[in-house]
C-alpha positions in Angstrom: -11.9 -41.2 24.6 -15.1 -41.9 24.5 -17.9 -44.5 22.9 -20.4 -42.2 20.6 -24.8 -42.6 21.1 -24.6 -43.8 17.8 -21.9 -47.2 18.9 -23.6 -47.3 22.1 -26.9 -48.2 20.1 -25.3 -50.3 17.6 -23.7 -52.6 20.1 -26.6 -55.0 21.0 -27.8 -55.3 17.4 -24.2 -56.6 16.8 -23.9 -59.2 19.5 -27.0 -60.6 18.3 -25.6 -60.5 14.8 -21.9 -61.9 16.0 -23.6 -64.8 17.0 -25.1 -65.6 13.7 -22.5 -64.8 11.1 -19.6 -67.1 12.8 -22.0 -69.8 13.1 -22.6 -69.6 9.5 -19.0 -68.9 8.5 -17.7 -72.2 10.7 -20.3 -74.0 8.9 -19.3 -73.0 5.4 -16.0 -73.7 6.6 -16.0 -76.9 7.5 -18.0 -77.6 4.7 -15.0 -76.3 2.7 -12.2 -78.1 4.3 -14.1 -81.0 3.5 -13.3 -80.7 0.0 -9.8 -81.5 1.2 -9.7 -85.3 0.6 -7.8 -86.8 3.9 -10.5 -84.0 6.0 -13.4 -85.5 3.9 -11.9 -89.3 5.3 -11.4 -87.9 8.7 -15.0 -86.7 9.4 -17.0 -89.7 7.1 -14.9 -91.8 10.2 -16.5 -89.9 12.5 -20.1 -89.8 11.3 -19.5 -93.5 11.1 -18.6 -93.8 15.3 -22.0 -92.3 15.9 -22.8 -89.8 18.8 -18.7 -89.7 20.3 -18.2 -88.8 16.1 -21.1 -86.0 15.8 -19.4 -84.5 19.7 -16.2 -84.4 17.9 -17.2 -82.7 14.9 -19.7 -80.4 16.4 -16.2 -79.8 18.5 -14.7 -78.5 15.3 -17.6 -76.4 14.7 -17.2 -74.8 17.7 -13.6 -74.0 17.7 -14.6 -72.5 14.3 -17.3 -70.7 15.5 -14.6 -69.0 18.5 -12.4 -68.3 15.7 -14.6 -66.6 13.8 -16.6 -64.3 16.2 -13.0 -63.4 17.5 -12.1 -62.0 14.0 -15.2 -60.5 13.1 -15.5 -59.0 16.8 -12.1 -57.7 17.0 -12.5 -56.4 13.3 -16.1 -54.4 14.3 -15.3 -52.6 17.1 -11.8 -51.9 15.3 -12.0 -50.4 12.4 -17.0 -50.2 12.2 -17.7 -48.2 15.7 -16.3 -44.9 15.5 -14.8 -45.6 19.1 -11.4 -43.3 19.7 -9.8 -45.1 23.0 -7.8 -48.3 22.5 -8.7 -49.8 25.8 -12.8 -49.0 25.0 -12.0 -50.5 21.3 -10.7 -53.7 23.3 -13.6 -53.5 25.8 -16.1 -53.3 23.0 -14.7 -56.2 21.1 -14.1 -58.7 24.5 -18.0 -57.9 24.9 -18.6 -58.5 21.4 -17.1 -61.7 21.6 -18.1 -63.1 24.8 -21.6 -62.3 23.9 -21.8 -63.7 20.1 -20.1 -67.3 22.3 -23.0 -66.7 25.2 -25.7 -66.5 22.2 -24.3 -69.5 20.3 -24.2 -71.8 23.6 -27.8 -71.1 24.7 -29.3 -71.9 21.7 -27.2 -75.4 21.2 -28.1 -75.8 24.8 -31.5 -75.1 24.2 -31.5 -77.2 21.2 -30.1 -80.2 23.8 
């Protein structure tokens, strides 16, 4: 099996876009579970302790933010690159992920 020019060239578009779209999806989502009334108490307490709070719940968002770059990784390089070999498709989507988690980190670190 064998990656196609056409995936090969696709790839470092997408790690740059798997570091955006789970960012945004853990956002959304814990905007969402917020709407969950005991959530919505849980993370008012912690805006309310200050910095140790905003650590916790940019925590959350982080775990999120694995979460969903694993899916959407594992998903892509599934069932979007037309990839043949299992152990390639696994490759592709450990790369995937580990770079959409590199991206994200940089920037908050940069941010810092």
């Amino acid at each position: 099996g064998s990656i196609t020019r056409t995936a090969a060239t696709e790839i470092p578009n997408n790690i740059y876009l798997l570091s955006i779209t789970p960012y945004m999806t853990a956002s959304l989502t814990l905007a969402a579970l917020q709407l969950v009334p005991e959530i919505r108490r849980h993370i008012e307490l912690l805006r309310e302790e200050g910095r140790s709070g905003r650590e916790t719940i940019n925590g959350y968002q982080n775990a999120l933010f694995v979460c969903s770059a694993l899916i959407q990784s594992v998903s892509y390089a599934f069932y979007q690159l037309n990839i043949t070999d299992a152990h390639l498709k696994a490759q592709t989507a450990v790369t995937l992920m580990a770079g959409a988690v590199l991206c994200k980190f940089a920037v908050q670190n940069i941010d810092q």
